[in-house]
C-alpha positions as CSV (number, residue, x, y, z in Angstrom):
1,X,308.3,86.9,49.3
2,X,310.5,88.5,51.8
3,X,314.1,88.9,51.3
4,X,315.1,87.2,54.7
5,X,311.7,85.3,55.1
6,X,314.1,81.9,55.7
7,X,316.9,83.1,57.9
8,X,316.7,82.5,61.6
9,X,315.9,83.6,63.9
10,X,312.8,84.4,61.9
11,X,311.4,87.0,64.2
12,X,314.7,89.1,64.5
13,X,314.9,89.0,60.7
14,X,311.3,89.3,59.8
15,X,311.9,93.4,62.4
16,X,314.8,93.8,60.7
17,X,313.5,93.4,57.0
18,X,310.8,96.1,58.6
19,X,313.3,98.3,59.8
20,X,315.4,98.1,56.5
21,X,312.0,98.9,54.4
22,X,311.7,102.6,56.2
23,X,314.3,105.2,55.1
24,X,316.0,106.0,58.9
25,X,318.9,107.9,58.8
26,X,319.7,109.9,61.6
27,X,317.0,113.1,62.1
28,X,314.8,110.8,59.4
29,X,313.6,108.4,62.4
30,X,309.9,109.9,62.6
31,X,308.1,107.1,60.3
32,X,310.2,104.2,61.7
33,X,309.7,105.6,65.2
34,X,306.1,105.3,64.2
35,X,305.5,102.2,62.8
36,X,307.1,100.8,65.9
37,X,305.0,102.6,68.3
38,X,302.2,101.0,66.4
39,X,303.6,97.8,66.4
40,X,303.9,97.9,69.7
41,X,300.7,99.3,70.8
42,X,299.4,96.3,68.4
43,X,300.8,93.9,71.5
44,X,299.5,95.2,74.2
45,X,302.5,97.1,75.1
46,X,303.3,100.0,77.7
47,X,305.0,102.2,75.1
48,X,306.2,105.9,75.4
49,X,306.9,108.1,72.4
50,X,308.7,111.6,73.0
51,X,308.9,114.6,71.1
52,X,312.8,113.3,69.3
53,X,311.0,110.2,68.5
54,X,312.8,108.0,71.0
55,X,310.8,104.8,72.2
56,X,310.3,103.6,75.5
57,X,308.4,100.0,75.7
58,X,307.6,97.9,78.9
59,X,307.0,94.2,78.8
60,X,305.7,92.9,82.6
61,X,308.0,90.0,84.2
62,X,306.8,86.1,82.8
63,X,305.7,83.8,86.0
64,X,308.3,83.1,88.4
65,X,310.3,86.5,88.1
66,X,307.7,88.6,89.5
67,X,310.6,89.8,92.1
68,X,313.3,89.8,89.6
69,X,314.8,93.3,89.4
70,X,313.4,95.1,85.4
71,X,316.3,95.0,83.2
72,X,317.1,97.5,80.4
73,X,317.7,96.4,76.8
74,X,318.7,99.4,74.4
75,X,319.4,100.1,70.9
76,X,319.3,102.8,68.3
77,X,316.8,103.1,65.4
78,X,319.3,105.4,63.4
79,X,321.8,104.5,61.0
80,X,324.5,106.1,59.0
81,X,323.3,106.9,55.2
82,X,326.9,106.1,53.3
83,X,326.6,105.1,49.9
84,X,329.0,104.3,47.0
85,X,329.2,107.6,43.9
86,X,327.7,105.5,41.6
87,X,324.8,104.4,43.3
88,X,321.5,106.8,43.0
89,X,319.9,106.6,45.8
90,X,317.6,108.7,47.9
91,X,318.3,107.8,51.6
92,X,315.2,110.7,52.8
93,X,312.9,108.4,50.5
94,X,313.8,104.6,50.0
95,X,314.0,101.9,52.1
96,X,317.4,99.9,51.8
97,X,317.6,97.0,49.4
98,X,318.9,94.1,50.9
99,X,320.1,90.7,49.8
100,X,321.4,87.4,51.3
101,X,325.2,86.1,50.3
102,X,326.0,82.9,51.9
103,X,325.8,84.4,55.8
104,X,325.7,87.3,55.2
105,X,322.5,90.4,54.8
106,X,323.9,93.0,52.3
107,X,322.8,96.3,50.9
108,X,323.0,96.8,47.4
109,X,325.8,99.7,46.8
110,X,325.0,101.6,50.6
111,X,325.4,101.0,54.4
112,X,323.1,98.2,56.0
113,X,321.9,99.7,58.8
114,X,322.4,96.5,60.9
115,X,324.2,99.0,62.9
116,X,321.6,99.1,65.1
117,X,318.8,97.7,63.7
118,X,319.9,94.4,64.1
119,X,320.5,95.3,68.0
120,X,317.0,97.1,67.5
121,X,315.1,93.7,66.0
122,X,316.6,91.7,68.6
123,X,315.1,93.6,71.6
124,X,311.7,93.9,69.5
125,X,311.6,90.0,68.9
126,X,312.4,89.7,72.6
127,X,309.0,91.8,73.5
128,X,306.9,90.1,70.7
129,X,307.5,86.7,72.3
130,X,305.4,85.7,75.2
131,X,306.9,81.9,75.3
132,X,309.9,83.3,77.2
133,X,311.1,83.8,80.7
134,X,312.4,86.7,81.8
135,X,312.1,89.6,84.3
136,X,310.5,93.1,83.3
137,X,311.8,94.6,80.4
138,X,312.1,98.3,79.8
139,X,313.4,98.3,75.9
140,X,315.1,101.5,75.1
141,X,315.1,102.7,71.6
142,X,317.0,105.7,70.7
143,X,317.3,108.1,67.8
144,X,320.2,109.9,66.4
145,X,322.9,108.2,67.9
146,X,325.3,108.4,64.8
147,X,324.7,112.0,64.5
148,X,325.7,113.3,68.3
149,X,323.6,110.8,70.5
150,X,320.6,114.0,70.9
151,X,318.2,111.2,71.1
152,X,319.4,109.3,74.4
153,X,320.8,112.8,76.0
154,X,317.1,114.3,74.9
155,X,315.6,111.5,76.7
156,X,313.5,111.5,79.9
157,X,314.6,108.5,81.4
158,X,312.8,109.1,84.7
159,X,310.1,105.9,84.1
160,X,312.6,103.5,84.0
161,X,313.3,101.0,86.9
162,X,315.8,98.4,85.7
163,X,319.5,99.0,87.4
164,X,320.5,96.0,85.0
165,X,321.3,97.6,81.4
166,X,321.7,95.7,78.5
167,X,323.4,97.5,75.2
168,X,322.7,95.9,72.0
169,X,325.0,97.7,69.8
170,X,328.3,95.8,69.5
171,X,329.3,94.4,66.4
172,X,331.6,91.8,67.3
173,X,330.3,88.6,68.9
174,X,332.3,87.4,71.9
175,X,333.2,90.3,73.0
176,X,331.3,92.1,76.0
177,X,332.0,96.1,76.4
178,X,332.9,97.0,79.5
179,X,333.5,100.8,79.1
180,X,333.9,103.1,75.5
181,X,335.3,106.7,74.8
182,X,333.3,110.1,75.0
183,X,333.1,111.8,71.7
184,X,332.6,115.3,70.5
185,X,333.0,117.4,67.4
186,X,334.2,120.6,66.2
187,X,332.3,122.0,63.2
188,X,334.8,124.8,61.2
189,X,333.6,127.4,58.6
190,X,336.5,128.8,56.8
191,X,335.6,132.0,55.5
192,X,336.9,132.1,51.4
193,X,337.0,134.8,49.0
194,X,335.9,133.9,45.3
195,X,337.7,135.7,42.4
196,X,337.1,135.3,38.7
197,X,339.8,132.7,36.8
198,X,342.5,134.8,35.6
199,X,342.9,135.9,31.2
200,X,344.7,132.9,29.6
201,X,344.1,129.6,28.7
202,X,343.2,127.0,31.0
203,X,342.0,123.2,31.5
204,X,339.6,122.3,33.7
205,X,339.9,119.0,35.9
206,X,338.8,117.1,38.4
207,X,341.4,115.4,40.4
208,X,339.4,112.3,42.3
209,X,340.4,110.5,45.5
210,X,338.8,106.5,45.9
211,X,339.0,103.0,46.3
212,X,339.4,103.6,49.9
213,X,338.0,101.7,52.6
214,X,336.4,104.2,54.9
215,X,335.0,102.7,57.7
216,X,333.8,103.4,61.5
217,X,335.7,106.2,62.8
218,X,336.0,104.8,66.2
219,X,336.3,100.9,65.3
220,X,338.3,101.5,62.7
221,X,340.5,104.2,63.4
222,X,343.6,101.9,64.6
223,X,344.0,100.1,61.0
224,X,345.4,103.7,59.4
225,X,343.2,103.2,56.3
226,X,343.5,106.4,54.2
227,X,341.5,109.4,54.7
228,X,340.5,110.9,51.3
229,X,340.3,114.3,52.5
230,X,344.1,114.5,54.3
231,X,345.3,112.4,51.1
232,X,343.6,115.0,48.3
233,X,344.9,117.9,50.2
234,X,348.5,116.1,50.3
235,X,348.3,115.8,46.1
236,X,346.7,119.8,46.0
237,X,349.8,120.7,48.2
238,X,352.6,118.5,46.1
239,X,351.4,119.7,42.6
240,X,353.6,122.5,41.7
241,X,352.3,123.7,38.4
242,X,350.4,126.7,39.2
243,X,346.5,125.2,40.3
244,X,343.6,127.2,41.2
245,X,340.9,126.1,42.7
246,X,337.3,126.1,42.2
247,X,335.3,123.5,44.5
248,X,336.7,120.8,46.7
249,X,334.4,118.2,48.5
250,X,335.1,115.1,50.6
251,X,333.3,112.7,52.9
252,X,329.6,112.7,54.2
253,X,329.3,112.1,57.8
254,X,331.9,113.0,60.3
255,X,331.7,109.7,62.2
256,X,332.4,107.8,58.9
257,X,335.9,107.6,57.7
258,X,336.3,109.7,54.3
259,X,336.4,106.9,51.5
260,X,336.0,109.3,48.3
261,X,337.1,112.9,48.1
262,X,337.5,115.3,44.8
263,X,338.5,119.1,43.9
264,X,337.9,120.9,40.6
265,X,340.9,123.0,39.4
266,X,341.7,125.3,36.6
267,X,345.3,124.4,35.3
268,X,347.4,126.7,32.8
269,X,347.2,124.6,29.0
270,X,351.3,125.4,29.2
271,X,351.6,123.5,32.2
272,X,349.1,120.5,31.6
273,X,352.0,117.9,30.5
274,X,353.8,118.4,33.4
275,X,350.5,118.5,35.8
276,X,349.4,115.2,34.4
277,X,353.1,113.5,35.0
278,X,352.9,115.1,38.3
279,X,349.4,113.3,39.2
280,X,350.9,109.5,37.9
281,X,354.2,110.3,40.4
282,X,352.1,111.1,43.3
283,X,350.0,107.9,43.0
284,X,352.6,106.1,42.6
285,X,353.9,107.3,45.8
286,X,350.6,106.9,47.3
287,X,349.6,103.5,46.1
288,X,353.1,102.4,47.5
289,X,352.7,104.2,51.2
290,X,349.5,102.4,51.3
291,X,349.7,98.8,49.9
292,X,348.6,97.1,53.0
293,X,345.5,99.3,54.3
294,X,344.4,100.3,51.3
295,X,345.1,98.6,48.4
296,X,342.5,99.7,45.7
297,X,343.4,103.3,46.5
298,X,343.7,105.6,43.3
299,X,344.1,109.2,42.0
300,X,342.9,109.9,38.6
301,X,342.1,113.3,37.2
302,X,339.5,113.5,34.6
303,X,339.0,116.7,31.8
304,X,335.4,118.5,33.1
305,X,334.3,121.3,32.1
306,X,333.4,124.2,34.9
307,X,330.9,126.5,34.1
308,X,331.7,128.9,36.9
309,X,334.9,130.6,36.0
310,X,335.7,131.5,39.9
311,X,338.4,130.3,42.1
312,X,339.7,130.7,45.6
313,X,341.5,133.6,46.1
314,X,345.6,133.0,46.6
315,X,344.9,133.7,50.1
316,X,341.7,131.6,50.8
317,X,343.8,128.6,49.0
318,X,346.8,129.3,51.0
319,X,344.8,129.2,54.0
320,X,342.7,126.3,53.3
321,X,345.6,123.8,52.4
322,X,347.5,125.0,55.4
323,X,344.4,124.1,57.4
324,X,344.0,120.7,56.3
325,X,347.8,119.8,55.8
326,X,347.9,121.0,59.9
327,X,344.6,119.5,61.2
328,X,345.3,116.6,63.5
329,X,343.8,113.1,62.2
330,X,343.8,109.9,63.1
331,X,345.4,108.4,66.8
332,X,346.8,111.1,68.8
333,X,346.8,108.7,72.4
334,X,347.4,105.1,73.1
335,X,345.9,104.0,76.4
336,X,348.5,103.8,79.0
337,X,346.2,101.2,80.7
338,X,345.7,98.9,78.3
339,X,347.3,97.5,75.2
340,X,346.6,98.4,71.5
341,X,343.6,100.3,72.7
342,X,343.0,103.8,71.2
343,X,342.6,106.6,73.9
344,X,342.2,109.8,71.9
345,X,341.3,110.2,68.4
346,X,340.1,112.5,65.7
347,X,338.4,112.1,62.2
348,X,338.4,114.9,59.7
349,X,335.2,113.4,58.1
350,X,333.7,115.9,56.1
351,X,334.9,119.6,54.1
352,X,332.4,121.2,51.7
353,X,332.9,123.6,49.6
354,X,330.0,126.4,50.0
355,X,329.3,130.2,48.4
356,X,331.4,131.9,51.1
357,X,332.7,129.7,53.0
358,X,334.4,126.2,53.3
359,X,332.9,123.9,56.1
360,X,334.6,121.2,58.2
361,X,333.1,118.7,60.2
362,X,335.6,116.8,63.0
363,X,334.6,113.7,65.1
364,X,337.2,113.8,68.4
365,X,337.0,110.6,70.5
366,X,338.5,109.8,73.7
367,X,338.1,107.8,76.8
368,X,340.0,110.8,79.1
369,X,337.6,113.5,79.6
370,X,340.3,115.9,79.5
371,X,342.6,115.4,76.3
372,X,339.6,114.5,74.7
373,X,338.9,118.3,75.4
374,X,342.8,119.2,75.0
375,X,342.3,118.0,71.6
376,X,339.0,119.6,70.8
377,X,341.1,122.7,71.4
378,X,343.8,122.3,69.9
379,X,341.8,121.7,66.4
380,X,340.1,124.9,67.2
381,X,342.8,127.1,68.2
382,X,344.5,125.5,64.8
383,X,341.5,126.7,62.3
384,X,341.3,130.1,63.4
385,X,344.9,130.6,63.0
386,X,343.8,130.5,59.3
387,X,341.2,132.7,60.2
388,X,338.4,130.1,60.3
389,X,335.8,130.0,63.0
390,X,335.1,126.9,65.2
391,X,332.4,125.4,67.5
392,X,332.9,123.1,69.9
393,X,329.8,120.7,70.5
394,X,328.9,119.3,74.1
395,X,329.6,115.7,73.0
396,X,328.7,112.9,75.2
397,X,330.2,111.1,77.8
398,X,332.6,108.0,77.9
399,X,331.5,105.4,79.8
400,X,334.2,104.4,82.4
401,X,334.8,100.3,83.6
402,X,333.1,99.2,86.7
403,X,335.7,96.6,88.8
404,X,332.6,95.0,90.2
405,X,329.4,93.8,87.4
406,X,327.4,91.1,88.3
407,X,325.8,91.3,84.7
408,X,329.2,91.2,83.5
409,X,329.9,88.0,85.6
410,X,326.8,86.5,83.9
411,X,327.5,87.1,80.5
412,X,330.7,85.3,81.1
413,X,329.7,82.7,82.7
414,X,326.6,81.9,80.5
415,X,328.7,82.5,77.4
416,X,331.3,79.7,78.6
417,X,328.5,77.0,79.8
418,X,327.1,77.9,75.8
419,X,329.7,77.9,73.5
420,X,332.0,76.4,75.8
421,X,335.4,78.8,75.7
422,X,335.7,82.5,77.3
423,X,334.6,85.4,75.9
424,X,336.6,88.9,75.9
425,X,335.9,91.9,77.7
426,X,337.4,94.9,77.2
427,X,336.5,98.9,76.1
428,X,336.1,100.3,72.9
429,X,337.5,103.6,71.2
430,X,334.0,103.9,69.8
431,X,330.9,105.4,71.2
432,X,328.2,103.9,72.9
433,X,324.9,105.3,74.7
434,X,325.9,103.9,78.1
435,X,327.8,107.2,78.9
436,X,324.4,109.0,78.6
437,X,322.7,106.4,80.3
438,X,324.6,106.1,83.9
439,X,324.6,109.9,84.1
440,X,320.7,109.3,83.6
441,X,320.4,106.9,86.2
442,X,322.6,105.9,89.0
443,X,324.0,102.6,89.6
444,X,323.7,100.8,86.3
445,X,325.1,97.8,85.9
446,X,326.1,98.1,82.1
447,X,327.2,95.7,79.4
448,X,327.1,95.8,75.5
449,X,327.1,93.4,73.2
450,X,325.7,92.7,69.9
451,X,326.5,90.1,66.4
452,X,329.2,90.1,63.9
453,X,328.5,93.3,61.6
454,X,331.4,94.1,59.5
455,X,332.4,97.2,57.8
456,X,330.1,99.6,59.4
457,X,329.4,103.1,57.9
458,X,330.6,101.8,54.6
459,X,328.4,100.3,52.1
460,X,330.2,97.3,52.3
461,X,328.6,96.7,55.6
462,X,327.4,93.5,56.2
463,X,325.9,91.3,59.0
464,X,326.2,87.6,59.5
465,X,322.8,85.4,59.7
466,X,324.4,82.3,62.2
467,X,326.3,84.6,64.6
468,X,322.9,86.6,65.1
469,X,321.0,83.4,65.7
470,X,323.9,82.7,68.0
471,X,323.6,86.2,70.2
472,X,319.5,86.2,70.0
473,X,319.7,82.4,71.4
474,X,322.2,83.7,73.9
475,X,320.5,87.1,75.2
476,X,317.1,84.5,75.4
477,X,319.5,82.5,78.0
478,X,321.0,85.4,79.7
479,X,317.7,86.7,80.4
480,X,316.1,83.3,81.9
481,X,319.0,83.5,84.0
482,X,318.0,86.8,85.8
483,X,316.1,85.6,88.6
């Protein structure tokens, strides 16, 4: 029997059990992408497929809205592939094993993936149901949107018709976006010179950062939660026994926030009392700074043994904990405009430690086109003061807020008649596709929206059942409604 065969609304559950079933992290969409295109073709469906694997599917307007304008209903097929150290699990090759508790869809030790596919079911179930009334639908499904958006920017968006866009890829219900950041990242490679462990006696450890929270380095960035790779680079820089080091690795995907992070060090048997006392002190320290945001966060150092006796060179150590202890993270802007929300951000999400060179993977986020690329710059000019190189990528576009939306004025007014208070509008620090989309085609009117998800790009995420059943029963309304 299906995992979610009884939760309503059955049709958005019974897509998103599919969705779940076929491995689709980002660049992996080609067999979700697929099945879709099938499924869709199945119906009796206009549907385009395109060479990154992006879907375009038309539905024709019910009776009654022949002269409706078409509206636009988008969503990603992608998620983020985050998964706890213990787990095994192949994201390329497995499908992700959900489980109902209480309200809530889980995965079972990694991310959900109801960032988007729950937005992504929705818009199916919407199609698949020919009781409804509604204009013509163009439903836009896009790959790779955690990974740099290449999907929607790749896209030729030239068929489509609708000037009314819909953006199912909010995770918080009762709110309606109105406007996000731009994003971009700089991708470092810090050149590193390998030398062979020095004569003496040595121990071999590996000091471990975890118990953080991680979380979505847009939506999240404003709670401070720890990043594991600035926090292990803190305890490599306050140890002052002599340390060399062999590997050091943290994070997976730049737009996640760092939960786990560890580095492998050779430590002189004379000094290994005094290295061990120091490691207790500094999470002491650490567990005390961050109480409140991060409360399971610990340090622990475990005896390993390291077959390859190379280290960094005192130079390449020098200049890679320099590096890191100087590289901007978290808020760098508060909005001027409007209260609490973050304008400018960065997230030093991944560093892995290769043969000849150390890589590091930023995510920079901002809403003003300009400090957005101030900051991109300023983490550049920063990493190859240590001699590293940097690449700036193209990013993708904020979306800015529009003073005048008759969608907007329809949500509103169609969320108050239904659950009878107001909803919030506002603009995110995170991404959405929107950006992409009004550069694409002129005068859009845009909103977002989406159900509660929680703890996206952990594997703690989780998505509620009623609040879905909610939004679908909503967007069915909204649509009805655009005559």
């Amino acid at each position: 029997m299906a995992v979610l065969a009884n939760c309503k609304p059955k049709d958005v559950f019974e897509i998103f059990e599919m969705i779940c079933s076929i491995p689709h992290g980002s660049w992996n969409e080609k067999a979700l992408s697929n099945r879709i295109l099938a499924w869709a073709k199945d119906l009796g469906l206009d549907v385009q497929q395109d060479a990154m694997w992006n879907l375009i599917i038309k539905k024709p307007a019910t009776a009654g809205y022949e002269n409706a304008s078409a509206v636009i209903m988008q969503a990603h097929i992608d998620m983020v592939c985050e998964k706890n150290a213990d787990v095994e699990f192949d994201f390329e090759t497995q499908g992700i094993d959900i489980y109902i508790d209480g309200d809530f869809v889980k995965a079972r030790g990694t991310t959900l993936g109801g960032d988007n596919g729950i937005g992504a079911a929705m818009a199916m179930a919407i199609l698949a149901d020919k009781s409804l009334a509604h204009p013509a639908l163009e439903v836009v499904l896009t790959t790779v949107e955690e990974a740099g958006m290449d999907g929607a920017k790749a896209l030729d968006a030239s068929s489509l018709k609708g000037k009314t866009f819909i953006n199912i890829d909010n995770s918080d219900e009762g709110i309606f976006i109105t406007g996000c950041a731009g994003g971009a990242r700089v991708n470092i490679a810090l050149p590193i010179e390998k030398t062979p462990l020095p004569n003496g006696d040595f121990a071999t450890y590996t000091i471990f950062i975890g118990g953080l929270k991680g979380g979505h380095s847009g939506m999240d960035i404003n709670l401070e939660r720890g990043n594991s790779n600035k926090i292990l680079n803190r305890v490599l820089h306050n140890i002052t026994v002599p340390l060399y080091i062999n590997e050091i690795s943290g994070g997976s995907k730049d737009n996640a926030i760092p939960r786990e992070a560890f580095a492998k060090v050779f430590i002189p048997q004379a000094n290994e009392n005094d290295f061990l006392k120091q490691i207790s002190q500094i999470e002491a320290i650490l567990k005390a700074e961050y109480i409140t945001p991060e409360p399971d966060l610990f340090l622990k150092v475990n005896l390993e043994e390291i077959t390859e006796k190379t280290i960094l060179s005192e130079q390449s150590q020098k200049n890679l904990l320099n590096l890191v202890l100087l590289m901007p993270n978290g808020i760098d802007h508060f909005s001027a405009d409007v209260a609490g929300l973050v304008e400018t951000s960065n997230n030093l999400g991944v560093i892995t430690t290769c043969e000849n060179e150390i890589f590091i993977t930023c995510a920079i986020r901002s809403s003003v086109e300009t400090r957005k690329n101030a900051l991109c710059h300023r983490i550049a000019t920063t990493a190859i003061a240590f001699g590293a190189n940097a690449t700036i990528t193209d990013g993708y576009p904020g979306w800015q807020y529009a003073p005048i939306s008759p969608i907007r004025d329809t949500f509103v007014k169609i969320w108050e008649q239904k659950f009878g208070k107001a909803p919030k509008t506002m603009a995110i620090h995170a991404g959405l596709e929107c950006g992409i989309f009004a550069e694409k085609l002129q005068e859009l009117d845009m909103i977002a929206f989406g159900p509660d998800n929680f703890e996206l790009h952990t594997p703690n995420e989780h998505a509620s059942i009623l609040s879905t059943e909610r939004c679908y029963d909503f967007l069915k309304e909204v649509l009805a409604q655009l005559k």
